[in-house]
C-alpha positions as CSV (number, residue, x, y, z in Angstrom):
1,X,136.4,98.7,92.8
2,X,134.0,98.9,89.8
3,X,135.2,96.1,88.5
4,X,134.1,94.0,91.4
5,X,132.1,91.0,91.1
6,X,129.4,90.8,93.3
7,X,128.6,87.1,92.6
8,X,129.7,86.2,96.5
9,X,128.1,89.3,97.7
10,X,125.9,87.1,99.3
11,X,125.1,85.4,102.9
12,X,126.7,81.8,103.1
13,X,123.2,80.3,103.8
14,X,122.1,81.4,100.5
15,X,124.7,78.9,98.7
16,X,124.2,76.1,100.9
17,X,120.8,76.1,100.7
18,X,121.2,76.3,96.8
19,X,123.7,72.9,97.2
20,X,120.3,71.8,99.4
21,X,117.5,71.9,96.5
22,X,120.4,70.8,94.1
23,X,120.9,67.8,96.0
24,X,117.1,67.4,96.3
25,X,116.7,67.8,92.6
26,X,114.7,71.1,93.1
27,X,114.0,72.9,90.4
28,X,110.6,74.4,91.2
29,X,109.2,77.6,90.3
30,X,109.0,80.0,93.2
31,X,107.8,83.5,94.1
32,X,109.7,85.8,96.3
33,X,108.3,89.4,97.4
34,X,110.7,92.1,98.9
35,X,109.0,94.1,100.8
36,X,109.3,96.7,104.3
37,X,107.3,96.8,107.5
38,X,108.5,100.2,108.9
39,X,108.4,103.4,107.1
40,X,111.8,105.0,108.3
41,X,112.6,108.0,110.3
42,X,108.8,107.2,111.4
43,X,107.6,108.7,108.4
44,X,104.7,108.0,106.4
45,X,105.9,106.6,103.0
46,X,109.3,106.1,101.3
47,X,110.8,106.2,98.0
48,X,112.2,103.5,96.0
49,X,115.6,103.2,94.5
50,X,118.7,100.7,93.6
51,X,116.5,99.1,90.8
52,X,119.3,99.9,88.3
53,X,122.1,98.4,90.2
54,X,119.6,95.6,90.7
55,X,119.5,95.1,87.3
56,X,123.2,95.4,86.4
57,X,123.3,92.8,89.4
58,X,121.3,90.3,87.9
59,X,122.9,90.7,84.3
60,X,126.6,90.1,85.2
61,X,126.1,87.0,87.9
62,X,128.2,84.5,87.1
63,X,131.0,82.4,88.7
64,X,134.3,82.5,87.8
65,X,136.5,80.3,88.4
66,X,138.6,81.9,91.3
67,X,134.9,82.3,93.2
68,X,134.5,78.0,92.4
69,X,137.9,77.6,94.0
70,X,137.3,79.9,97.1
71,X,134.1,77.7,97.4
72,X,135.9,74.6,97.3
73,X,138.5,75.6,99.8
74,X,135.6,76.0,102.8
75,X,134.9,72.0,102.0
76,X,131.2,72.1,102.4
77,X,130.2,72.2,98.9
78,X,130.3,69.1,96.3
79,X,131.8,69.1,93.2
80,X,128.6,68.0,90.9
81,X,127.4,70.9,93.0
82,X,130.0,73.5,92.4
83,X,130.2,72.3,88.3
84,X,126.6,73.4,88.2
85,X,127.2,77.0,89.4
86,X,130.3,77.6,87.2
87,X,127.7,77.8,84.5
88,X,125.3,79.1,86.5
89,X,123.1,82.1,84.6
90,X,119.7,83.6,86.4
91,X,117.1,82.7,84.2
92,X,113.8,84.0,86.0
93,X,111.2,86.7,85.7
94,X,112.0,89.6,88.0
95,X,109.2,92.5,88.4
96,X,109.3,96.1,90.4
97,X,108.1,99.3,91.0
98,X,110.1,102.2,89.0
99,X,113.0,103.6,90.9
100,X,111.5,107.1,92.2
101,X,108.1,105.7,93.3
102,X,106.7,106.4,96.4
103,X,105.8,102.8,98.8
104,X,104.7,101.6,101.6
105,X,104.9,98.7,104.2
106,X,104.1,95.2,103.5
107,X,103.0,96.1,99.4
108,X,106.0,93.9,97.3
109,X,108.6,96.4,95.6
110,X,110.1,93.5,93.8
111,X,109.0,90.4,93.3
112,X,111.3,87.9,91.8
113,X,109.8,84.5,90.1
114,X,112.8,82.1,89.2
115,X,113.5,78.6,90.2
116,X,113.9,78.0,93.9
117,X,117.6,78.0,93.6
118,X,118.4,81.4,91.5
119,X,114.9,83.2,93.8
120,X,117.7,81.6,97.1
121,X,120.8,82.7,95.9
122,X,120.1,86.6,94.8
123,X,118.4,87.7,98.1
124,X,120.9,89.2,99.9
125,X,122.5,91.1,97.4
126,X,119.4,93.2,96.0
127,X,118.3,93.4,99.8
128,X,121.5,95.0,100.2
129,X,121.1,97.2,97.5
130,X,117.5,98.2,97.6
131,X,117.7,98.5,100.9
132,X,120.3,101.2,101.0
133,X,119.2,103.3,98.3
134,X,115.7,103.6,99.1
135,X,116.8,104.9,102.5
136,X,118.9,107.5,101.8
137,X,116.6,108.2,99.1
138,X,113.5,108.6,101.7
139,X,115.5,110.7,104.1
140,X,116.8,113.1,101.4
141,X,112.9,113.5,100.5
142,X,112.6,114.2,103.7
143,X,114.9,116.7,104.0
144,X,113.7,118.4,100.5
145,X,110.1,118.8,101.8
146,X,111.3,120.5,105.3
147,X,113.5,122.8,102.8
148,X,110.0,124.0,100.8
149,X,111.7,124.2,97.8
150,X,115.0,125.9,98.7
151,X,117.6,123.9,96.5
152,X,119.3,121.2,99.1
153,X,122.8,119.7,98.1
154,X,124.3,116.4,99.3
155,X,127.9,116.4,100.5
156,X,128.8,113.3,102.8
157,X,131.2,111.2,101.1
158,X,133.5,112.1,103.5
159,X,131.2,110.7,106.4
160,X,129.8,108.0,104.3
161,X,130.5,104.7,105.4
162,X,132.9,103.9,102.7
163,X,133.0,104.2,98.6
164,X,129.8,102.5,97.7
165,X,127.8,104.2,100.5
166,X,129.2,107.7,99.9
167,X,128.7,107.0,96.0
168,X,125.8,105.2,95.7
169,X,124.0,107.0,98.2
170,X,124.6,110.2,96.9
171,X,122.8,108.8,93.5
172,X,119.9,108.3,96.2
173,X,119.9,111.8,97.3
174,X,119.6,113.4,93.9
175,X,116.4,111.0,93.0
176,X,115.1,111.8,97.0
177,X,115.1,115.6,95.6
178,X,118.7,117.1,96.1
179,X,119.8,119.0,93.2
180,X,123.3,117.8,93.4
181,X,126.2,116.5,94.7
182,X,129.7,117.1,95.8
183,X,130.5,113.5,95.1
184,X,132.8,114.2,91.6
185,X,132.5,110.1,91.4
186,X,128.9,110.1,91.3
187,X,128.6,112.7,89.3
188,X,130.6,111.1,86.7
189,X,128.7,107.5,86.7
190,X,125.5,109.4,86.5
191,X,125.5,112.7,85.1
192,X,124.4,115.0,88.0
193,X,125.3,118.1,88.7
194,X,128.4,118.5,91.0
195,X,128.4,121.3,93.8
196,X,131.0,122.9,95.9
197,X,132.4,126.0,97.5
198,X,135.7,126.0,99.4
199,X,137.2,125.1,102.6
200,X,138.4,127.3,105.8
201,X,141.2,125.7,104.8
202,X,141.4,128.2,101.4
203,X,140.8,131.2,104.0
204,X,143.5,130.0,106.1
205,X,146.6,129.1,103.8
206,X,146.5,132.8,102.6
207,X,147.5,136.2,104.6
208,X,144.1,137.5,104.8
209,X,140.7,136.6,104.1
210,X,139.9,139.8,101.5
211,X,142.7,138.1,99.6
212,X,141.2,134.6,100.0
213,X,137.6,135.8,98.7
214,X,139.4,137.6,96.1
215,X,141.4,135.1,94.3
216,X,138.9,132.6,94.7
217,X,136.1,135.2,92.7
218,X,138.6,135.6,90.1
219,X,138.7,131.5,89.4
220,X,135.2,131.1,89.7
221,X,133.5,134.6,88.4
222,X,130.2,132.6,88.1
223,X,129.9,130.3,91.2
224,X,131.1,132.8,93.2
225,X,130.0,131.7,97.2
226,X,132.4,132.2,99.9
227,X,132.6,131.0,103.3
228,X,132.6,133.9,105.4
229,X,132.9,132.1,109.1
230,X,136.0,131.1,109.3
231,X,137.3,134.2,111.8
232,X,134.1,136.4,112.3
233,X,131.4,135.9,110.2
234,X,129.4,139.4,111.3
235,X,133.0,141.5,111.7
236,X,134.9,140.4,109.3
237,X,133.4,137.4,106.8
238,X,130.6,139.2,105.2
239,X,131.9,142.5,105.0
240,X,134.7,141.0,103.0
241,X,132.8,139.4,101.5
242,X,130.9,142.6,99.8
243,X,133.8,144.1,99.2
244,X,134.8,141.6,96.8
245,X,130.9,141.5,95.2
246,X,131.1,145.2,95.4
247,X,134.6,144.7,93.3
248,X,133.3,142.5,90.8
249,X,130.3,144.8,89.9
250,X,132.6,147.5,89.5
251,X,134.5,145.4,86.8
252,X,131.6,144.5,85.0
253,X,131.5,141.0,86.2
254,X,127.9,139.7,86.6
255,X,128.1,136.6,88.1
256,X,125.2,134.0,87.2
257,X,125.6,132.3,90.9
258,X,127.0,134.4,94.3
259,X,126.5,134.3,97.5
260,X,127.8,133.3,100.7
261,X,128.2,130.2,103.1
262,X,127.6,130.1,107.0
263,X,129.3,126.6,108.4
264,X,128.6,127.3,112.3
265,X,127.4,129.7,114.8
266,X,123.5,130.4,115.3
267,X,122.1,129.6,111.6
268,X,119.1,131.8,112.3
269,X,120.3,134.5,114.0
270,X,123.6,135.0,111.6
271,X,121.7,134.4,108.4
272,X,119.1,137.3,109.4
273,X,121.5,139.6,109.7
274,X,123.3,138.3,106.8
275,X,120.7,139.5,104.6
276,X,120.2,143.0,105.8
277,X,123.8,143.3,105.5
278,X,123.6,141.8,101.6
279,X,120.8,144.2,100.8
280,X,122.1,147.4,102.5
281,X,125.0,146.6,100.1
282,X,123.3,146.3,97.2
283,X,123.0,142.5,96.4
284,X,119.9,140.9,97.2
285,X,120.2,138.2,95.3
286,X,123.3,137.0,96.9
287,X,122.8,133.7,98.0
288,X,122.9,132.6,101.7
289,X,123.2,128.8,102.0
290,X,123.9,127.2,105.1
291,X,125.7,123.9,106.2
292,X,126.8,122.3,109.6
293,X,125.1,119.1,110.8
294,X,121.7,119.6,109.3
295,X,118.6,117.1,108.9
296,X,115.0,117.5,108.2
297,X,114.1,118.7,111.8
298,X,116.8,121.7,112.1
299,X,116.1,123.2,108.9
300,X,112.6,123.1,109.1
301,X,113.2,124.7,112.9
302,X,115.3,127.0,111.0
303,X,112.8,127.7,108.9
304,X,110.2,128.7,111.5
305,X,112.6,131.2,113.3
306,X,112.6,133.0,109.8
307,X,116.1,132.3,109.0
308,X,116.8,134.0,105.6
309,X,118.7,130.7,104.3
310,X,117.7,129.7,100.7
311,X,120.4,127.2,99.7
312,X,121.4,123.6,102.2
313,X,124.2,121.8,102.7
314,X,123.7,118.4,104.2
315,X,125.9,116.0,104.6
316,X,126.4,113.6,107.6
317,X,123.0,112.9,108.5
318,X,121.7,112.3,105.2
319,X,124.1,109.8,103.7
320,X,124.0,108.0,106.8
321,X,120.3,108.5,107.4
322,X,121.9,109.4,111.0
323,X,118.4,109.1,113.3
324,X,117.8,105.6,111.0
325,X,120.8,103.8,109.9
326,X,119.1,100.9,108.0
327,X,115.6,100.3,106.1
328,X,113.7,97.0,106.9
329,X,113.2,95.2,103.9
330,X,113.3,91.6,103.8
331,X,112.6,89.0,100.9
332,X,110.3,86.2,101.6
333,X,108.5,83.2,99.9
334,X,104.9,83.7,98.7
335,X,104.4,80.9,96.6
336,X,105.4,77.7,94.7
337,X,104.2,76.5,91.1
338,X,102.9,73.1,91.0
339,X,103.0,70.4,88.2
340,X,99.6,71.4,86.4
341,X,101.3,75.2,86.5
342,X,99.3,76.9,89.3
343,X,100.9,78.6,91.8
344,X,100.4,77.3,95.6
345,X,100.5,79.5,98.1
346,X,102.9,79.6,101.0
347,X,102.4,81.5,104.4
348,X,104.9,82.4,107.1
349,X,103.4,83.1,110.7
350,X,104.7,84.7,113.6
351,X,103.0,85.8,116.8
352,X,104.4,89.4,115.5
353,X,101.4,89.9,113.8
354,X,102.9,92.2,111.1
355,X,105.3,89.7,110.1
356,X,102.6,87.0,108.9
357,X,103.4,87.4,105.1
358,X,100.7,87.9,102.2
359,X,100.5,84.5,100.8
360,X,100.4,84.2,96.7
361,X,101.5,85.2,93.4
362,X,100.4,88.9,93.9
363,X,100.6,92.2,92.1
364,X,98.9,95.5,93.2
365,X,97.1,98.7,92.1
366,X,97.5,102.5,93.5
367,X,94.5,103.9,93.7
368,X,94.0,107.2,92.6
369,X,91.5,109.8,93.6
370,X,90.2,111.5,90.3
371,X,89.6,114.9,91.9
372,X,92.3,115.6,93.5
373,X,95.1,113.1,91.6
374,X,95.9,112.3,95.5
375,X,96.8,108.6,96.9
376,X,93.4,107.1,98.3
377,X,95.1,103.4,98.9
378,X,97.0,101.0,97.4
379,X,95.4,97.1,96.7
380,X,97.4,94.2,96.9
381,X,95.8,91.4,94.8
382,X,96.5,88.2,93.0
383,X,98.4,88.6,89.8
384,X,95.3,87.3,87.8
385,X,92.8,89.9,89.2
386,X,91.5,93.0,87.5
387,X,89.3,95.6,88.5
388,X,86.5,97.6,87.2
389,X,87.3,101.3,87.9
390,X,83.5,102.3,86.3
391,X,81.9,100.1,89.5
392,X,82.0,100.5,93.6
393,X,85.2,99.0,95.2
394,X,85.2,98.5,98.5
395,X,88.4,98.5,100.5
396,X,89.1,97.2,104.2
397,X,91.5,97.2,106.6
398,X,93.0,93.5,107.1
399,X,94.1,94.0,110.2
400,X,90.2,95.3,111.4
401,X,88.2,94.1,108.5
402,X,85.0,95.3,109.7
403,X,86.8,99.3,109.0
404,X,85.5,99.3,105.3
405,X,85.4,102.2,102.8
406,X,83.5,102.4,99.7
407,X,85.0,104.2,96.5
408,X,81.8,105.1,94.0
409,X,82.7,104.1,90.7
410,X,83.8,107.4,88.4
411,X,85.8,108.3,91.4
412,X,88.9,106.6,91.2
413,X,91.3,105.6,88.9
414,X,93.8,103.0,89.6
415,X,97.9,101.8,88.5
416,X,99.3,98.7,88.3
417,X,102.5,99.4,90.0
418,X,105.0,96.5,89.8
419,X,106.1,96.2,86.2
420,X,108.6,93.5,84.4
421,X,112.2,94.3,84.2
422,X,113.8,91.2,83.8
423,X,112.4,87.8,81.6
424,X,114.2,85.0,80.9
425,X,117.0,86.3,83.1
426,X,117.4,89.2,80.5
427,X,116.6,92.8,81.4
428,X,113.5,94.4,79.6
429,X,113.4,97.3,81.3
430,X,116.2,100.1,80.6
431,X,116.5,102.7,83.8
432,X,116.0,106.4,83.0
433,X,119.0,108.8,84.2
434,X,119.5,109.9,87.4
435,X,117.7,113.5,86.8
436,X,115.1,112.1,84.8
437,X,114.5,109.8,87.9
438,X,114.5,112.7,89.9
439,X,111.5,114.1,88.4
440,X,109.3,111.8,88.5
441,X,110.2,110.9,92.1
442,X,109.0,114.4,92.4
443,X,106.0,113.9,90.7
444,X,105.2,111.1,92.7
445,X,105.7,113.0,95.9
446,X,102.8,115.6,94.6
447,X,100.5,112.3,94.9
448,X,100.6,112.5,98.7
449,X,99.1,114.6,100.9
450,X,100.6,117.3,103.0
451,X,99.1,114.9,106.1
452,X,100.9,111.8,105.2
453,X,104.3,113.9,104.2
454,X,104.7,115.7,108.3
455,X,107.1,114.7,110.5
456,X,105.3,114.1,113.4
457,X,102.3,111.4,113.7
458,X,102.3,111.3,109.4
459,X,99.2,110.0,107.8
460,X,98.8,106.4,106.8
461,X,98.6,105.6,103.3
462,X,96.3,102.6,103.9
463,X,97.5,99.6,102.5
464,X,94.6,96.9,101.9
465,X,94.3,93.2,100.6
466,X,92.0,92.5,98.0
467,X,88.9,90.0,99.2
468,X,90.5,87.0,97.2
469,X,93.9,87.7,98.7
470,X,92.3,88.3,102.0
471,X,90.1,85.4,102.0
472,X,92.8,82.9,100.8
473,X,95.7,84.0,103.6
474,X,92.5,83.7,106.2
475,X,92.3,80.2,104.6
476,X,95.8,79.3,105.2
477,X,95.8,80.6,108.6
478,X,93.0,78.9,109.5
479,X,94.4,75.3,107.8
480,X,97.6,76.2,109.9
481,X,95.7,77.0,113.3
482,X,94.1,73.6,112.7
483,X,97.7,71.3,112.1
484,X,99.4,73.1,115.6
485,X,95.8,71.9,117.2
C-alpha cells in the first residue's frame, strides 16, 4: 500500500473538467483557497495538519501509463487529451499555514496558484488529506486539554476505518498533543514513541493472574503496567498486582515506568480506591491510566469526580473523531490572472450567507496581543497589502460591519501565516518531524485563551476582512445583485 499512486485519487469531474479547459485552450492562472466553515465537535478553533502528505502528493503526480489506459477504457477522454496528461507535471505555486497551527473558519489554509487545469485536478486529493488530519488532529487537542496535562495515548487502529485512517490519523493525534501511539506502523514512518500494555487475553491464557502479572514484569522490568480488571479489579487485580511490585522491590528492580490499567467498571470510583490501595502499599508513584471508550467529555467528567487517573487511553472516539466524523473544508476559486498579469477576482454566492467566498488573491495576518502573547484576531487581506503595526488598526466584523474594534498602535504585533511550500511545482518547504510538530502545535495552543479552548459555547476567535478585501467583495456583490436585476 505505500507504494500506491495516488494520481487517480481524485473525483471524475476533476479530469473532465481538465479535458474541458484543454479543449478550450485554457491555460490561465488561477487561485484556489482551501478553507472550513465549521470548527468541529463545535469547538472554537482547530489545528492544521496533512501538509506533508500534501507535499509528497504534489511531488510524485504523474501518470503512468496503466492510469492513461484505465482512462481510455471509460471512452470519454480524447487522445490529444490523454497524450497531454502522460507528461503531465504540477508546475504551480502552492502556499499554507505550518502543520500544527491553530485556524479558523473561512481564513485560507492553503492556497494553491497554478494554471486552471493543475489548481482542477489536485482538489480532491489534498481535501482528502487535509481534511482528515486536521480533524483528528483537533479532536486529539481536544482531548489533551480535558486531560490537563495528564499524558494521553492514541490506540485506535483497530477501530480505524482502515490502514491510512488508523495510520495517518494516529500521526494526527501525536501533533493534536498525544504523547504516543500504539500504531507500530506509524511509529515507524515517523519516529514517535510507541505505547502499549497487554491484553485480558495475556491474563487469560495462563493459570492464574499472579502468574500473568508476574511473567509479564519479568519481560518488561521497566514498563511494567498491568491490567488488573480482567476478573476483579478491587478483589483480586490490584492486590496482585502489588504483590508483584512488592516482588520486584524486593529484588532490587526499580522500574523507570509501573503502574496499573483499568479497562471497564466505574473509572472514578475504581481509580479512587485504586490509589489508596497503591499508597497503603507503598507505591505512590505507580501509575493509574485508564482506557474504555473515552473522549474529551468523559475524562474531563472524570476529572471533576476526582478520579485519581493520570495516564489515558483513547482509542475509538478519537481516530474516528466519533461525535464528528468529517471536517468541512472545501477548495474554491478566488481569482483569475489576466493578460496584463493582474489578478481578477471571482465570487461565488449563495443565499447561505456563510458560503459567499472571499473574492481575490489573499493572504492574512494573526494578530497578536503584545501583553499577553494571546490571539486578538486574524486579518484576511489582499496578497499585496501590509500593515503598520506602530499605527491604529481598526478591525470589523464583515458580517455586522458597524461592530468595530480599534487596536492602539504598540499594542499588537502581527504574523503572516500562509507561507510558500511549493514554486514551480517544486517543494520549498521541508516538514519538521512529527514531535517537533508536536511542539509547536503546543505552542500554538498557549496562543488561545482558556474561553475560546471550553467545550461548551467556546469563544470566537474573530476572523475579519481587511477594508480593501471588504470593500472589493461588497463591489462584486453589488455588480452581481445588479446582472440578476
Amino acid at each position: 500500500m505505500s507504494t500506491l499512486n495516488l494520481t487517480l485519487l481524485t473525483d471524475l469531474y476533476e479530469i473532465t473538467m481538465m479535458q474541458g479547459y484543454f479543449k478550450n485552450n485554457n491555460r490561465d492562472i488561477a487561485v484556489f483557497d482551501a478553507f472550513y466553515r465549521n470548527n468541529p465537535c463545535g469547538g472554537g478553533y482547530a489545528i492544521c495538519c496533512g501538509l506533508e502528505q500534501v507535499i509528497d502528493y504534489i511531488e510524485n503526480l504523474r501518470f503512468e501509463e496503466n492510469d492513461i489506459a484505465y482512462l481510455r477504457s471509460l471512452k470519454i477522454f480524447d487522445e490529444d487529451f490523454l497524450d497531454y496528461l502522460s507528461n503531465f507535471r504540477f508546475s504551480g505555486d502552492i502556499y499554507a499555514i505550518p502543520e500544527g497551527s491553530v485556524m479558523f473558519p473561512r481564513e485560507p489554509m492553503l492556497k494553491v496558484v497554478a494554471p486552471i487545469m493543475e489548481a482542477q485536478l489536485i482538489e480532491t486529493a489534498v481535501l482528502n488529506i487535509i481534511n482528515h488530519q486536521s480533524l483528528i488532529a483537533t479532536k486529539a487537542s481536544r482531548v489533551c486539554w480535558a486531560a490537563r496535562g495528564d499524558g494521553v495515548m492514541e490506540f485506535g487502529l483497530r477501530r480505524a476505518q482502515g490502514p491510512d485512517s488508523g495510520t495517518y490519523g494516529a500521526r494526527a493525534a501525536v501533533i493534536g498533543g498525544c504523547k504516543g501511539t500504539s500504531n507500530v506502523l506509524t511509529g515507524q514512518l515517523f519516529d514517535v514513541p510507541v505505547l502499549g500494555t497487554h491484553a485480558h487475553s495475556w491474563i487469560m491464557s495462563f493459570p492464574d493472574e499472579y502468574t500473568a502479572f508476574k511473567e509479564y514484569a519479568k519481560l518488561y522490568p521497566d514498563a511494567c503496567t498491568l491490567l488488573v480488571d480482567t476478573y476483579d479489579t478491587l478483589k483480586s487485580g490490584i492486590p496482585n498486582a502489588i504483590r508483584v511490585f512488592r516482588e520486584m522491590r524486593d529484588a532490587g528492580i526499580h522500574s523507570a515506568n509501573y503502574g496499573i490499567r483499568m479497562d471497564s467498571g466505574d473509572l472514578a470510583y475504581l481509580s479512587k480506591k485504586a490509589r489508596k490501595m497503591l499508597d497503603d502499599a507503598g507505591f505512590p508513584d505507580a501509575v493509574i491510566s485508564a482506557s474504555n471508550d473515552l473522549d474529551e467529555y468523559l475524562i474531563e467528567s472524570l476529572k471533576l469526580q476526582g478520579a485519581a487517573i493520570t495516564s489515558w487511553g483513547v482509542g475509538t472516539n478519537l481516530i474516528t473523531s466519533k461525535d464528528n466524523p468529517s471536517f468541512g473544508g472545501v477548495y474554491k476559486l478566488a481569482a483569475i490572472r489576466d493578460a496584463d498579469g493582474n489578478f481578477v477576482p471571482k465570487i461565488k454566492l449563495s443565499e447561505n450567507t456563510e458560503k459567499v467566498t472571499n473574492p481575490g488573491n489573499k493572504t492574512f495576518y494573526r494578530i497578536y496581543d503584545n501583553a499577553t502573547g494571546k490571539i486578538r484576531a486574524d486579518l484576511i487581506c489582499l496578497a499585496e497589502e501590509t500593515f503598520d503595526t506602530s499605527a491604529d488598526l481598526m478591525i470589523f466584523d464583515p458580517n455586522a460591519p458597524w461592530k468595530k474594534t480599534l487596536l492602539a498602535g504598540g499594542t499588537y504585533h502581527m504574523k503572516e501565516m500562509l507561507i510558500p511550500v511549493i514554486k514551480n511545482g517544486k517543494a520549498i518547504y521541508h516538514s519538521p518531524k512529527v514531535m517537533d510538530i508536536r511542539e509547536f502545535c503546543n505552542q500554538e495552543k498557549e496562543t488561545l485563551w482558556d474561553e475560546t479552548k471550553r467545550f461548551v459555547n467556546p469563544h470566537a476567535i474573530h476572523v475579519d476582512l481587511s477594508q480593501k478585501l471588504y470593500d472589493m467583495k461588497t463591489s462584486l456583490l453589488e455588480e452581481m445583485h445588479h446582472i440578476e436585476e
